[in-house]
PDB file of N, CA, C and O in Angstrom, chain B, residues numbered from 101:
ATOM      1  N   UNK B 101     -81.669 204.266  87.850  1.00  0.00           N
ATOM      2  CA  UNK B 101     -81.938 203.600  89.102  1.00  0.00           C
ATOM      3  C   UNK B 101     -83.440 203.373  89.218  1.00  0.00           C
ATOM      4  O   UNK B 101     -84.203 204.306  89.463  1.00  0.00           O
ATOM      5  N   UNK B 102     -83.891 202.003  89.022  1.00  0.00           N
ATOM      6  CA  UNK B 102     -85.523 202.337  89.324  1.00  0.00           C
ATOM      7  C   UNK B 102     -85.537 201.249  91.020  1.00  0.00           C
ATOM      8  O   UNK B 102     -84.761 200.447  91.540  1.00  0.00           O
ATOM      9  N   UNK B 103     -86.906 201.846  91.368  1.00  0.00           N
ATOM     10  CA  UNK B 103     -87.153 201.335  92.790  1.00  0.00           C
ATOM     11  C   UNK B 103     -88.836 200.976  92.311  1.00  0.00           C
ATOM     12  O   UNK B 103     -89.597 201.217  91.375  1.00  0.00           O
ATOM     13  N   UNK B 104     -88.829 200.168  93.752  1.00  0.00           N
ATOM     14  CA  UNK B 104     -90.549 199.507  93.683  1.00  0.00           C
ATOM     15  C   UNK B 104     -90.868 199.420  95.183  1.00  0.00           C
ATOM     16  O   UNK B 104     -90.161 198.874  96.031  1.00  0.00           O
ATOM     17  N   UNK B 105     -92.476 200.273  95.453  1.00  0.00           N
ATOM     18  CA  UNK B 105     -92.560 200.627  96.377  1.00  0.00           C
ATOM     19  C   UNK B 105     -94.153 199.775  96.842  1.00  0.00           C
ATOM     20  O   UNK B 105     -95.248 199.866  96.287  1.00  0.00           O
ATOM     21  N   UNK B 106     -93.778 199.024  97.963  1.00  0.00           N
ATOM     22  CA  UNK B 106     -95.396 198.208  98.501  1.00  0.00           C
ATOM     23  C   UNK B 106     -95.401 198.729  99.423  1.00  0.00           C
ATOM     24  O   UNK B 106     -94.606 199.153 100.262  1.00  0.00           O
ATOM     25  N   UNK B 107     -96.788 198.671  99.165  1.00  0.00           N
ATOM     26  CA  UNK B 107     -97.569 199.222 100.687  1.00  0.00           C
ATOM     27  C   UNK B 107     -98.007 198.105 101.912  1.00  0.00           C
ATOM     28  O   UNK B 107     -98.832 197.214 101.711  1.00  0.00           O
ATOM     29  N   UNK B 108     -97.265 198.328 103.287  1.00  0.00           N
ATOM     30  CA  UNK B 108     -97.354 196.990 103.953  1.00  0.00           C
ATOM     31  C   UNK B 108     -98.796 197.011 104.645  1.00  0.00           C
ATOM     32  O   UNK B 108     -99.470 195.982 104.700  1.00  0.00           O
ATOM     33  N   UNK B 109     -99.277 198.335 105.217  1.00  0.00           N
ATOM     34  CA  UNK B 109    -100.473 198.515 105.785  1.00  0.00           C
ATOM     35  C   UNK B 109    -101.120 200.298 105.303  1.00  0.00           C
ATOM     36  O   UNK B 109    -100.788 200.959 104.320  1.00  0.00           O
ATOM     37  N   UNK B 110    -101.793 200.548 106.054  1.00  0.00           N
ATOM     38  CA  UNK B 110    -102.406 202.135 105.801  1.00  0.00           C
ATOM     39  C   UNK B 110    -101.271 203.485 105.944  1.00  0.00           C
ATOM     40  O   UNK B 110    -101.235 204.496 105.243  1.00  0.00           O
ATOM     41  N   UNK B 111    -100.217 203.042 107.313  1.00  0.00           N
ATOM     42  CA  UNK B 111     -98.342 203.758 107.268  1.00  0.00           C
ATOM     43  C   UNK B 111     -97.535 203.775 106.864  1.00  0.00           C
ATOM     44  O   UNK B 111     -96.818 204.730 106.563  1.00  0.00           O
ATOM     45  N   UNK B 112     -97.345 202.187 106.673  1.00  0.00           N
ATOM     46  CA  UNK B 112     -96.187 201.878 106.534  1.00  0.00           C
ATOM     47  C   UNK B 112     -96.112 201.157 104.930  1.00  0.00           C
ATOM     48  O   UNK B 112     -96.841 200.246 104.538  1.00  0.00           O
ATOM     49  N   UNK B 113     -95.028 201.834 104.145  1.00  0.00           N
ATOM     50  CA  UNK B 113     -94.176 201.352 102.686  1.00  0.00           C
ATOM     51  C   UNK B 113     -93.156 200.656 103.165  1.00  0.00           C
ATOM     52  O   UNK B 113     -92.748 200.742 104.323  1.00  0.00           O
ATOM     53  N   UNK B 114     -92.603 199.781 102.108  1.00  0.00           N
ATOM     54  CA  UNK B 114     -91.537 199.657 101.760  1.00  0.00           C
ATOM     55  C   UNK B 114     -90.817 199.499 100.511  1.00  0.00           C
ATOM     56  O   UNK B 114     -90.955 198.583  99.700  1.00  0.00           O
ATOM     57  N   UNK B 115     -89.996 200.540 100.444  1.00  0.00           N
ATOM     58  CA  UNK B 115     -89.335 200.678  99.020  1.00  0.00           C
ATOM     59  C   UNK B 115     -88.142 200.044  99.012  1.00  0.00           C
ATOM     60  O   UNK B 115     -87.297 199.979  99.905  1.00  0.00           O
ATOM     61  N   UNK B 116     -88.151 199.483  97.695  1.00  0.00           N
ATOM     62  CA  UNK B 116     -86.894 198.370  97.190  1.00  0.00           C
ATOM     63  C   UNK B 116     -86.147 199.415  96.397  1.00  0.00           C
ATOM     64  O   UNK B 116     -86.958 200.106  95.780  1.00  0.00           O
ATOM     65  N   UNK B 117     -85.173 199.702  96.235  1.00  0.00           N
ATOM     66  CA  UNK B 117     -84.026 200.125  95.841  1.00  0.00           C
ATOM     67  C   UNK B 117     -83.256 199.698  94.348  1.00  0.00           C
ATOM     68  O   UNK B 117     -82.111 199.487  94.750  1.00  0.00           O
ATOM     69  N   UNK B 118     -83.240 199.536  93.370  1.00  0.00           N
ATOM     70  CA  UNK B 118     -82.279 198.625  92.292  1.00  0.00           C
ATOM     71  C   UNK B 118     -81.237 199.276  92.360  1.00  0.00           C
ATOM     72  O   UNK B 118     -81.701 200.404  92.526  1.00  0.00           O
ATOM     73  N   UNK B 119     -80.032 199.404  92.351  1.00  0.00           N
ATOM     74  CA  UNK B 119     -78.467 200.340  92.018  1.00  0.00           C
ATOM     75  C   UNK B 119     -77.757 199.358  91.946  1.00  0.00           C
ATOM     76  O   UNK B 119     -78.128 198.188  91.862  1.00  0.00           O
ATOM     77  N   UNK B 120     -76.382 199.885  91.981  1.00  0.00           N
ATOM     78  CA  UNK B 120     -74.729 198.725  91.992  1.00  0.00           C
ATOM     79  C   UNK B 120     -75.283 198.204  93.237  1.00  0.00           C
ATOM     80  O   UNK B 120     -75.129 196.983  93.273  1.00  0.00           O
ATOM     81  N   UNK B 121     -76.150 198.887  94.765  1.00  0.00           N
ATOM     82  CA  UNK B 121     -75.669 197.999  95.972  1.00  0.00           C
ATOM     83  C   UNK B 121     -77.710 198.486  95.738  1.00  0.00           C
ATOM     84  O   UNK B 121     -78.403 199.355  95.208  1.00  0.00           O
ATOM     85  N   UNK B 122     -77.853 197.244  96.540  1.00  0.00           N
ATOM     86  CA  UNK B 122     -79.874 196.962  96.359  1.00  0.00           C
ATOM     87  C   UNK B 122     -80.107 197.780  97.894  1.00  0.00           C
ATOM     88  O   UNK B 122     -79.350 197.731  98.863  1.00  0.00           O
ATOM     89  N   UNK B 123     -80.927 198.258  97.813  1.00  0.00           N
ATOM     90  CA  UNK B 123     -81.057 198.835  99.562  1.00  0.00           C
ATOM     91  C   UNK B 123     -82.829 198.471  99.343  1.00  0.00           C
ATOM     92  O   UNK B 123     -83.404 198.185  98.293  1.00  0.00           O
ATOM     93  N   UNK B 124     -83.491 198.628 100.958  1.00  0.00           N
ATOM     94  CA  UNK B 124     -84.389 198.217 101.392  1.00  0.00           C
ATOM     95  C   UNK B 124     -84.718 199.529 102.365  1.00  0.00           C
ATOM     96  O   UNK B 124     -83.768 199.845 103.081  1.00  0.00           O
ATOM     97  N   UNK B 125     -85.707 200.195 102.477  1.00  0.00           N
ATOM     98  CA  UNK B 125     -86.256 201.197 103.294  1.00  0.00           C
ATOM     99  C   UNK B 125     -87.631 201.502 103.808  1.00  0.00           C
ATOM    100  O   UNK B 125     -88.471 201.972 103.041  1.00  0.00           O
ATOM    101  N   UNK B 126     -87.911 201.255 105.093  1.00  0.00           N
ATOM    102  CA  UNK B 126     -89.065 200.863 105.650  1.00  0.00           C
ATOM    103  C   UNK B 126     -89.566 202.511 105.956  1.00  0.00           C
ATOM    104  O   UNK B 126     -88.818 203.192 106.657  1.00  0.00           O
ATOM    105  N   UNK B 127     -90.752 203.086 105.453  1.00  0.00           N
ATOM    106  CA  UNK B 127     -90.845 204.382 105.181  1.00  0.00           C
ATOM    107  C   UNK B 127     -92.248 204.502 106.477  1.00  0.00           C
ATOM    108  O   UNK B 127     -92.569 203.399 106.921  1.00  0.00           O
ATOM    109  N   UNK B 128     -92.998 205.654 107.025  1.00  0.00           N
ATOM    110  CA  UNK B 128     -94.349 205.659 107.895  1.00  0.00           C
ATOM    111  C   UNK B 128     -94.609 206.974 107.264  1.00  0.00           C
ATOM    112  O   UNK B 128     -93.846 207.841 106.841  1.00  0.00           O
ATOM    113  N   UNK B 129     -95.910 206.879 107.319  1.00  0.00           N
ATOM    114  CA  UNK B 129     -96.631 208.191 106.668  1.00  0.00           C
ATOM    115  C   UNK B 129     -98.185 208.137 106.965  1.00  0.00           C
ATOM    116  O   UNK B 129     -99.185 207.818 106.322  1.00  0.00           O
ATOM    117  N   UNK B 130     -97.949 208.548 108.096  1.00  0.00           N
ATOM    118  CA  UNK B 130     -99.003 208.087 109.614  1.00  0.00           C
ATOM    119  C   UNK B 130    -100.456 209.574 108.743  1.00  0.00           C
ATOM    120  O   UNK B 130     -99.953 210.445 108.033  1.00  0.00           O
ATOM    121  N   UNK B 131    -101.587 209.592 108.897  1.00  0.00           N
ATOM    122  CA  UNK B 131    -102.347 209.952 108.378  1.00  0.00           C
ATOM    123  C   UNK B 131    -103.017 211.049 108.497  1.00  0.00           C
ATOM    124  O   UNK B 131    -103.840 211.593 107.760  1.00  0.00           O
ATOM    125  N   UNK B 132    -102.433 211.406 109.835  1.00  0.00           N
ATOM    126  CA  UNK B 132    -102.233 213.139 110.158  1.00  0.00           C
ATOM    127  C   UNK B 132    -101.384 213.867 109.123  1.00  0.00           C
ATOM    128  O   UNK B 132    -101.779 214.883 108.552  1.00  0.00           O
ATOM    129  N   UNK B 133    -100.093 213.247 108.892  1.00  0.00           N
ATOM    130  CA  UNK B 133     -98.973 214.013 108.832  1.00  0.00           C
ATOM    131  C   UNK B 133     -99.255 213.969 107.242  1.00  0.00           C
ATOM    132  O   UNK B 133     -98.608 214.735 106.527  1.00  0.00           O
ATOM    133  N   UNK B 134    -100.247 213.052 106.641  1.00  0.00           N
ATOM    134  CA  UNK B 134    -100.541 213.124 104.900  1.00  0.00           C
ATOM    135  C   UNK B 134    -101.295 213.876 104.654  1.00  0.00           C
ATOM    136  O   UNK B 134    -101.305 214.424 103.553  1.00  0.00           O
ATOM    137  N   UNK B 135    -102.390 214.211 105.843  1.00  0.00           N
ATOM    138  CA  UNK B 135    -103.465 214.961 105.103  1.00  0.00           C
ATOM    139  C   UNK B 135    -102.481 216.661 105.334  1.00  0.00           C
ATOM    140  O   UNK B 135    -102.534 217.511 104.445  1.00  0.00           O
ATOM    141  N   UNK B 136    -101.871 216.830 106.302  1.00  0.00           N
ATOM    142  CA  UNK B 136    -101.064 218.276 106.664  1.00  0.00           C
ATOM    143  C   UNK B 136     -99.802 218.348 105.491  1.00  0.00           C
ATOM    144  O   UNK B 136     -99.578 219.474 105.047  1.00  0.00           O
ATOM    145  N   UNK B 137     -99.217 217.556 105.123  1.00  0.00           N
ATOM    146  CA  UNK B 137     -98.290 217.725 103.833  1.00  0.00           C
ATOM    147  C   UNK B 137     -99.022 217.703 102.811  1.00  0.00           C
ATOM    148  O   UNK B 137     -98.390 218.266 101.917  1.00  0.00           O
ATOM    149  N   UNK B 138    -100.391 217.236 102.296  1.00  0.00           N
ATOM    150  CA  UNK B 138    -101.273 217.046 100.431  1.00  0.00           C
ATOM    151  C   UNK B 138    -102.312 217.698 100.635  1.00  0.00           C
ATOM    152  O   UNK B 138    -102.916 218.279  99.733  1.00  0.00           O
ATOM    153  N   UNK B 139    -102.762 217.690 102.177  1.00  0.00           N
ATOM    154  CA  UNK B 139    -104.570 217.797 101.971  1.00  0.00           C
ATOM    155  C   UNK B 139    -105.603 216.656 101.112  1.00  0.00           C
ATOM    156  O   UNK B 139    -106.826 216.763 101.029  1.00  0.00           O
ATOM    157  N   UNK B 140    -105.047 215.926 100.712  1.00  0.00           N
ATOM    158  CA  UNK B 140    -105.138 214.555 100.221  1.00  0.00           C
ATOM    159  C   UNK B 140    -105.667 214.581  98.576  1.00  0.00           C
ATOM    160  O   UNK B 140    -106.400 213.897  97.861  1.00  0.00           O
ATOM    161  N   UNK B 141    -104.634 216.077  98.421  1.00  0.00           N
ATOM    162  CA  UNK B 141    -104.323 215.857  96.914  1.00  0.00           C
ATOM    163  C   UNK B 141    -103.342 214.902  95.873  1.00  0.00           C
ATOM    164  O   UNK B 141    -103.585 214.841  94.668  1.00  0.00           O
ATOM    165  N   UNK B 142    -102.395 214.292  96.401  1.00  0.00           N
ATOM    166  CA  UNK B 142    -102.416 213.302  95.616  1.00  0.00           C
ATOM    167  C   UNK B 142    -102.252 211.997  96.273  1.00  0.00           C
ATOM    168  O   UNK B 142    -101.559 212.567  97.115  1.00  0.00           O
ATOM    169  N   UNK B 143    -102.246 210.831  96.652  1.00  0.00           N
ATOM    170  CA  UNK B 143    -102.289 209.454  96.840  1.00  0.00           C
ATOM    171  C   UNK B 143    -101.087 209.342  97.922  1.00  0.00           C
ATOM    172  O   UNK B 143    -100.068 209.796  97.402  1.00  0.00           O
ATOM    173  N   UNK B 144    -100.899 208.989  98.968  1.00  0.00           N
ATOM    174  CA  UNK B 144    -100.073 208.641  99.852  1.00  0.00           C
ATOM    175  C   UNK B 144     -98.527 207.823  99.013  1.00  0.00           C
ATOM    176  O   UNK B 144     -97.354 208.192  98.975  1.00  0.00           O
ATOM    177  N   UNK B 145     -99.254 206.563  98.413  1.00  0.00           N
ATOM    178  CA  UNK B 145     -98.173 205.774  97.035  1.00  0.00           C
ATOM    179  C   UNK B 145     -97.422 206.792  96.225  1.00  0.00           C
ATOM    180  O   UNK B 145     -96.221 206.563  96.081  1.00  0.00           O
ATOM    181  N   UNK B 146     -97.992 208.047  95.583  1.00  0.00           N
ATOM    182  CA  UNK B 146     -97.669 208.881  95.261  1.00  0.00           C
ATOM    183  C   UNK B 146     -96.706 209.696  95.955  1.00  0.00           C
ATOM    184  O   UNK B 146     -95.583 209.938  95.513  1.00  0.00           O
ATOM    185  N   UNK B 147     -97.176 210.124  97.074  1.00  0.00           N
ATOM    186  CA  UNK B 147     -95.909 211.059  97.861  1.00  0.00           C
ATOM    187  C   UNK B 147     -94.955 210.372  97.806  1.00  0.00           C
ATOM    188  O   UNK B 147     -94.005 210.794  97.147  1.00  0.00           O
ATOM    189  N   UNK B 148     -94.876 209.408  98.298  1.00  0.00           N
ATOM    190  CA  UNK B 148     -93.327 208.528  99.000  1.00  0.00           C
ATOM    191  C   UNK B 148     -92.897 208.311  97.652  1.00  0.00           C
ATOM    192  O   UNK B 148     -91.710 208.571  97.454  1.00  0.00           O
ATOM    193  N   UNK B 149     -93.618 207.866  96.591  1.00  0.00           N
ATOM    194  CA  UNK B 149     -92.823 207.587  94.889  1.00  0.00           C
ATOM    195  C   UNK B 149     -92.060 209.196  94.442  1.00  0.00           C
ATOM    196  O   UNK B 149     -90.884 209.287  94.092  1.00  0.00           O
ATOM    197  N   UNK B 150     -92.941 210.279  94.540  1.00  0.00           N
ATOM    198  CA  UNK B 150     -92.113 211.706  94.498  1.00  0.00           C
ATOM    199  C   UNK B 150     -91.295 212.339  95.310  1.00  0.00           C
ATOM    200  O   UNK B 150     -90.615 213.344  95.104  1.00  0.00           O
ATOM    201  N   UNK B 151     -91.494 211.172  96.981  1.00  0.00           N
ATOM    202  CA  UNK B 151     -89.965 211.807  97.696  1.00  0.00           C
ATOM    203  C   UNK B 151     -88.944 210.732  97.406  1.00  0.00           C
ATOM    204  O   UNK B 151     -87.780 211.089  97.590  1.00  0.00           O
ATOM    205  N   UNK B 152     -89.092 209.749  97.078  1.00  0.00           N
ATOM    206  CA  UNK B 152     -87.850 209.091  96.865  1.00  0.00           C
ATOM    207  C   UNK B 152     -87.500 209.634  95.424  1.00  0.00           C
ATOM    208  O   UNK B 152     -86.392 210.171  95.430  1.00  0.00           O
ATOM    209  N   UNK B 153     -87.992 209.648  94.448  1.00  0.00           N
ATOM    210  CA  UNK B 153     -87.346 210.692  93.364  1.00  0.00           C
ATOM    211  C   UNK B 153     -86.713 211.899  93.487  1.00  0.00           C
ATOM    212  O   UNK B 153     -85.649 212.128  92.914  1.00  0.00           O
ATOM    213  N   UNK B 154     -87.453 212.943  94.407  1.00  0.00           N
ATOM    214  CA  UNK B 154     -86.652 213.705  95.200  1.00  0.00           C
ATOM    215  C   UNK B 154     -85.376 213.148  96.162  1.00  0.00           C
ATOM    216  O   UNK B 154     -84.347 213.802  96.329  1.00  0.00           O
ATOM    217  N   UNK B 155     -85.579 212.087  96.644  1.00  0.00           N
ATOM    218  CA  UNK B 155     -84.036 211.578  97.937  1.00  0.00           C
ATOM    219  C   UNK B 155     -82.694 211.610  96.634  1.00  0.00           C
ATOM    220  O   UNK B 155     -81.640 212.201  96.401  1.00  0.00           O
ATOM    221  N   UNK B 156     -83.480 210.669  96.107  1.00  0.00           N
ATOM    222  CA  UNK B 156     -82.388 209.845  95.048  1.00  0.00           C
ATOM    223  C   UNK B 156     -81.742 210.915  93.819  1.00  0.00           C
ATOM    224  O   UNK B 156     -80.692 210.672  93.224  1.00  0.00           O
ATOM    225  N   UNK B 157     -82.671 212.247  93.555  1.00  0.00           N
ATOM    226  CA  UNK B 157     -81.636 213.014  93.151  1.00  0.00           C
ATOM    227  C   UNK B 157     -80.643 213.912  93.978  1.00  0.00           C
ATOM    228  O   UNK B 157     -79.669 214.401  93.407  1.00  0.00           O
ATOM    229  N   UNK B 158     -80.925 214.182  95.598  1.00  0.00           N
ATOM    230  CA  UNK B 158     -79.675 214.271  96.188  1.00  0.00           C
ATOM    231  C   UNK B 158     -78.689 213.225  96.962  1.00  0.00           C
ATOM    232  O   UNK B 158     -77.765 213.714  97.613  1.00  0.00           O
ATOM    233  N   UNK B 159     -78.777 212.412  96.939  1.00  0.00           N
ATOM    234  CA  UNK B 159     -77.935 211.269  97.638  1.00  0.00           C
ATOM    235  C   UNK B 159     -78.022 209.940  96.614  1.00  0.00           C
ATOM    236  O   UNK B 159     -78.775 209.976  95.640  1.00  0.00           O
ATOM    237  N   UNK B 160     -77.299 208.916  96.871  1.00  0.00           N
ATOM    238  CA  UNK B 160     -77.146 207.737  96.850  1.00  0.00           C
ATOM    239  C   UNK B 160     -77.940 206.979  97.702  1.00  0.00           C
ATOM    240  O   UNK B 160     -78.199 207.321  98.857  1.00  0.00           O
ATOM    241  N   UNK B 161     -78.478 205.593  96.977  1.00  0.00           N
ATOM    242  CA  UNK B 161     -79.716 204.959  97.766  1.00  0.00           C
ATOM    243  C   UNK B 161     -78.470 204.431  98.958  1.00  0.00           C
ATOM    244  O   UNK B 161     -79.196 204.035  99.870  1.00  0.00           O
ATOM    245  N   UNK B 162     -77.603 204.302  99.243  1.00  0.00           N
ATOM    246  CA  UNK B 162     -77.223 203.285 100.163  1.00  0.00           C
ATOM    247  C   UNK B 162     -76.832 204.681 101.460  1.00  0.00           C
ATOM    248  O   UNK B 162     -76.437 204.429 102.598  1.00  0.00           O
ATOM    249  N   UNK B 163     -77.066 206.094 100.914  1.00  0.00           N
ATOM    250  CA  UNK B 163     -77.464 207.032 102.109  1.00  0.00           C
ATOM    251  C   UNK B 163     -78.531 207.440 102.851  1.00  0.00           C
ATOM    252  O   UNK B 163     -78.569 208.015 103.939  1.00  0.00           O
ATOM    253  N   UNK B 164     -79.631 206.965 101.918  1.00  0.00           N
ATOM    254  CA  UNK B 164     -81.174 207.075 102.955  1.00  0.00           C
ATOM    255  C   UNK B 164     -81.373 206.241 103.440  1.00  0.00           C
ATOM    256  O   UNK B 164     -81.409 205.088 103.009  1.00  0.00           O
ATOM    257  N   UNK B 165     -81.598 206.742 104.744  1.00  0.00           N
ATOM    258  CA  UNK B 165     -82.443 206.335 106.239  1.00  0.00           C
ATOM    259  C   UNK B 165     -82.781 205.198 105.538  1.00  0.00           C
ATOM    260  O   UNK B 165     -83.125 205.218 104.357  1.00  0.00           O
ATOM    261  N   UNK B 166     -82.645 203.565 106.658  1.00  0.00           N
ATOM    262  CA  UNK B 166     -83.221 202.221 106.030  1.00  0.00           C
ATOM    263  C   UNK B 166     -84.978 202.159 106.734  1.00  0.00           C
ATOM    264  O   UNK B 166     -85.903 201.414 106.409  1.00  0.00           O
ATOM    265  N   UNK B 167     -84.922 203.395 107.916  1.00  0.00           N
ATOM    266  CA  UNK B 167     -86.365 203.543 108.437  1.00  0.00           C
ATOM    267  C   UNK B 167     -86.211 204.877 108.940  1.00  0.00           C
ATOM    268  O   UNK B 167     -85.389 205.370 109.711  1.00  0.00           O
ATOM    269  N   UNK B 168     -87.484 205.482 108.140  1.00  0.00           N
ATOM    270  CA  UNK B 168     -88.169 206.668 108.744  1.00  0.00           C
ATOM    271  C   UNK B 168     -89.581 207.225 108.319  1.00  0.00           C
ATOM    272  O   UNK B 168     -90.290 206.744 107.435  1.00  0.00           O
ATOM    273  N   UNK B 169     -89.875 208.347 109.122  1.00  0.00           N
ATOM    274  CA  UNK B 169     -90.860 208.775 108.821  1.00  0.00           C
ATOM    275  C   UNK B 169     -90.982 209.967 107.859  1.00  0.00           C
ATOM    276  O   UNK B 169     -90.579 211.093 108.150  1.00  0.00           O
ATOM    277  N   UNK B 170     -91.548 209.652 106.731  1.00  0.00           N
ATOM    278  CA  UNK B 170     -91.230 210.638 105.648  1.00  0.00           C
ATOM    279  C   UNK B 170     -91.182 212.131 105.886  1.00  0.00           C
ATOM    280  O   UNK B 170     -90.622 212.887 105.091  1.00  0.00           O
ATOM    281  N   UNK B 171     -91.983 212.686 107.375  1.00  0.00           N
ATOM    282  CA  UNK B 171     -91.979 214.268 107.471  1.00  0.00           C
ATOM    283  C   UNK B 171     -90.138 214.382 107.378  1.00  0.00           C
ATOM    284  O   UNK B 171     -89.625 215.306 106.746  1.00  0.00           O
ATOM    285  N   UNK B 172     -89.140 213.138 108.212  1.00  0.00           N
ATOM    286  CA  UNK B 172     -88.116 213.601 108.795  1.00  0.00           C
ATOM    287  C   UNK B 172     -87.376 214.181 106.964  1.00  0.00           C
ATOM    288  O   UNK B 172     -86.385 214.911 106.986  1.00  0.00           O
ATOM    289  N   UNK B 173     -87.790 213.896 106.014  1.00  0.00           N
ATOM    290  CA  UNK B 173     -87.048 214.683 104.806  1.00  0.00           C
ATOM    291  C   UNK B 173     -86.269 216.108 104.875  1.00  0.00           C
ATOM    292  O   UNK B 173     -85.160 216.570 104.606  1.00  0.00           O
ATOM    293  N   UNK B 174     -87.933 216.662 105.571  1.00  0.00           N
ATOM    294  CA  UNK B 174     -87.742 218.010 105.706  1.00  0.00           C
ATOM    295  C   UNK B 174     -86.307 218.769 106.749  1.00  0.00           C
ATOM    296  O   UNK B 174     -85.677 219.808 106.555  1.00  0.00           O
ATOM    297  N   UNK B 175     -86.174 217.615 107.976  1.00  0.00           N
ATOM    298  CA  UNK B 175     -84.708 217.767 108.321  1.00  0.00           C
ATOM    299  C   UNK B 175     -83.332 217.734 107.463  1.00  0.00           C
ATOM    300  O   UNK B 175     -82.232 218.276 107.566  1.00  0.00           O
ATOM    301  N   UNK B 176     -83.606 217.331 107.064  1.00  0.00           N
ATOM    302  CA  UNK B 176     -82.283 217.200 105.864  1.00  0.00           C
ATOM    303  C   UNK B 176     -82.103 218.017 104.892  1.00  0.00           C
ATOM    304  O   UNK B 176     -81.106 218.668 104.580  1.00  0.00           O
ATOM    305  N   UNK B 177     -83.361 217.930 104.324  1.00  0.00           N
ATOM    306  CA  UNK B 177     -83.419 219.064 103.174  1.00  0.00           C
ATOM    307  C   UNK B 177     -84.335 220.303 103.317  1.00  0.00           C
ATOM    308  O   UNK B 177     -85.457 219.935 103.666  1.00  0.00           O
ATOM    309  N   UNK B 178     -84.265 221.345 103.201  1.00  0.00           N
ATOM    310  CA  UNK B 178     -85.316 222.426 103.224  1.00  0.00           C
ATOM    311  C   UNK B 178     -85.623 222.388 102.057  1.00  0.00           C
ATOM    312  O   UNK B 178     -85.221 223.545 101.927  1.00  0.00           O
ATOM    313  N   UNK B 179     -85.885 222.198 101.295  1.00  0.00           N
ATOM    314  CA  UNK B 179     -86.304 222.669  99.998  1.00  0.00           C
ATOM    315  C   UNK B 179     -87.707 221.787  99.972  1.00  0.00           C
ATOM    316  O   UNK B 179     -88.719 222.338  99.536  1.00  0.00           O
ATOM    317  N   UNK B 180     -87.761 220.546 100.396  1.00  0.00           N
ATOM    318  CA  UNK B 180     -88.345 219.064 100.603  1.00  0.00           C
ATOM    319  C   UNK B 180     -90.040 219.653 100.483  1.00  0.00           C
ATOM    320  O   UNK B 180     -90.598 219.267  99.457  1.00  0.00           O
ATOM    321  N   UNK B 181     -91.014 220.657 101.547  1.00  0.00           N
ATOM    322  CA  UNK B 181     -92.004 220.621 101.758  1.00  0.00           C
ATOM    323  C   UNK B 181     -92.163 221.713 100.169  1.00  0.00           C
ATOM    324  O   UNK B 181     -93.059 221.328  99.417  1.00  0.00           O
ATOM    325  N   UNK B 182     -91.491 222.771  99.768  1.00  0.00           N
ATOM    326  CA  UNK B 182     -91.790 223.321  98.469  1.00  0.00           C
ATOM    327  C   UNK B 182     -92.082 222.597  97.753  1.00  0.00           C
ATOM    328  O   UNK B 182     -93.156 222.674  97.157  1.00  0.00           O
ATOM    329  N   UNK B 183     -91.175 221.595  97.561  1.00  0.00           N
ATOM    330  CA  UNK B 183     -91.380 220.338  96.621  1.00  0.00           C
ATOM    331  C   UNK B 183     -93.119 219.191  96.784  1.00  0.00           C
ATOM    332  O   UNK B 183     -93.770 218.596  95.926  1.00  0.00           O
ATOM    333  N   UNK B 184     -93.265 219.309  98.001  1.00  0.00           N
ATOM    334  CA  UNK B 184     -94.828 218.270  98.169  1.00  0.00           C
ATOM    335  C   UNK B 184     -95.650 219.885  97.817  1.00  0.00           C
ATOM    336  O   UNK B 184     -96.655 219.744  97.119  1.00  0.00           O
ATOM    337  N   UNK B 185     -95.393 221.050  98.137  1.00  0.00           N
ATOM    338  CA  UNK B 185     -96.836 221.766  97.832  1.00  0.00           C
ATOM    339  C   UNK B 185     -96.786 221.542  96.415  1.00  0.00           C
ATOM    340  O   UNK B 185     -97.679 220.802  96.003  1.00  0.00           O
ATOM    341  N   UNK B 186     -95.956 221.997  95.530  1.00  0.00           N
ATOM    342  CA  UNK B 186     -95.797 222.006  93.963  1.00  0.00           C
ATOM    343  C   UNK B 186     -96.204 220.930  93.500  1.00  0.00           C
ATOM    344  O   UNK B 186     -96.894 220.995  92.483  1.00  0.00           O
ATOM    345  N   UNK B 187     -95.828 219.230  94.260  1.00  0.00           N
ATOM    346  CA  UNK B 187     -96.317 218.235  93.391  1.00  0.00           C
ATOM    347  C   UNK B 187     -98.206 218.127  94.031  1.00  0.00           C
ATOM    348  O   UNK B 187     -99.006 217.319  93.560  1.00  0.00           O
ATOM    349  N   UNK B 188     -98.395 218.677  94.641  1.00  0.00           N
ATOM    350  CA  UNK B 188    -100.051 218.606  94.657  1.00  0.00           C
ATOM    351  C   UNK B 188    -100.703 219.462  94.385  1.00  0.00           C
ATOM    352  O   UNK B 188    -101.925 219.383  94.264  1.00  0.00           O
ATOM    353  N   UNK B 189     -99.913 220.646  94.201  1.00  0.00           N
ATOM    354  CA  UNK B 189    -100.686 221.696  93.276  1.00  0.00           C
ATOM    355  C   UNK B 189    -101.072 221.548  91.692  1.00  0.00           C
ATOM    356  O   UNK B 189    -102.072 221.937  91.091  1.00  0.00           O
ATOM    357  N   UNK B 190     -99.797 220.772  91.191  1.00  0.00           N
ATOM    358  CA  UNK B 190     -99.526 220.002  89.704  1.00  0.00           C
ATOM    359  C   UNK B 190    -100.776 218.755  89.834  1.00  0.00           C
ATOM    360  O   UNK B 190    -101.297 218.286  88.822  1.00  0.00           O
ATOM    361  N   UNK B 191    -101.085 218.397  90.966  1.00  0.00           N
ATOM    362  CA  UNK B 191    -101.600 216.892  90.860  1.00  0.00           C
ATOM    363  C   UNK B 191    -100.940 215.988  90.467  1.00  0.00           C
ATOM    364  O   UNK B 191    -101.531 214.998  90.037  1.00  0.00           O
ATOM    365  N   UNK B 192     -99.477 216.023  90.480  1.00  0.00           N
ATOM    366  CA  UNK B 192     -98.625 214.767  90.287  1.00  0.00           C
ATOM    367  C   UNK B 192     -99.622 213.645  90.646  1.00  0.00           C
ATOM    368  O   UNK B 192     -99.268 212.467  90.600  1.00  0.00           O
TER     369      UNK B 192
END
């Protein structure tokens, strides 16, 4: 499954989806909530590319949110913020 992710302004992504069904997902990652999840260890483009790798190995693209704000991951999944300290400790 590969996806492609543009950046529309300084918040807001949007990631394209490829699978059997194409999905579209309008993502915010407002600049408080980046520097408190990385400390602005790795690239904003970066997070949202390592949480949708993270979404997409538990669900199907045509089950994630078509808009949200990337903290809401952490509702769904607990495991989610282990996963952003580890990828900026690595420097993904």
């Amino acid at each position: 499954m590969k996806f492609q992710i543009d950046q529309i302004n300084n918040d807001l992504f949007k990631v394209y989806i490829k699978d059997n069904i194409e999905t579209c997902h309008h993502v915010t990652l407002k600049d408080e909530i980046f520097q408190k999840l990385t400390q602005k260890k790795i690239t904003k483009e970066k997070l949202v590319n390592l949480s949708f790798e993270f979404l997409l190995k538990k669900e199907k693209n045509t089950e994630i949110l078509r808009e949200f704000e990337l903290q809401v991951i952490s509702e769904y999944f607990s495991d989610y913020m282990e996963n952003v300290k580890s990828w900026c400790s690595q420097g993904k």
